[in-house]
C-alpha positions in Angstrom: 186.2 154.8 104.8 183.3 156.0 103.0 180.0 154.9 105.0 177.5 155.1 101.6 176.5 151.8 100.1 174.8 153.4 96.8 171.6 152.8 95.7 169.4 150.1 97.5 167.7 147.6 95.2 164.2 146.1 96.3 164.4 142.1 96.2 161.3 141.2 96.2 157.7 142.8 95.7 155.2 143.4 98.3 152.1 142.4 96.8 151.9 139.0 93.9 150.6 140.3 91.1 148.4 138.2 88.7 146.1 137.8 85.8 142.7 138.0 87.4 141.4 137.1 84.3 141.7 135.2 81.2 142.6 136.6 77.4 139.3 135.5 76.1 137.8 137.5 79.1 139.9 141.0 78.3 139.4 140.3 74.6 135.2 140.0 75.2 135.1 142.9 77.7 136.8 145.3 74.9 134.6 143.9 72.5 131.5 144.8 73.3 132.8 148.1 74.6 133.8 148.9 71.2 130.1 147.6 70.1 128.6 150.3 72.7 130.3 152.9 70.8 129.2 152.4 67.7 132.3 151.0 65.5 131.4 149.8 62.1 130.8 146.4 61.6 133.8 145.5 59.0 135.7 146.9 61.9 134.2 144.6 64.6 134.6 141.7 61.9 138.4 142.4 61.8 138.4 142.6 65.5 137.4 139.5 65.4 140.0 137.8 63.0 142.7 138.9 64.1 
């Protein structure tokens, strides 16, 4: 009888992983990184709607 059992598949994970913060948040923190750099204003203005 062959004693391997193939590969071994994890369950579960160790540590929950989560959204620490909100899409709003993300979207505002890029934002204004993108201002710090210098982008043009009709592309911060399509930033914005989409």
């Amino acid at each position: 009888m062959d004693k391997r059992k193939g590969k071994s598949i994890k369950s579960a994970r160790g540590i929950e992983v989560g959204n620490a913060y909100k899409l709003d948040t993300l979207f505002e923190i890029s934002y204004r990184a993108k201002m710090a750099v210098g982008r043009a204003e009709n592309t911060l203005d399509s930033y914005r709607g989409n």
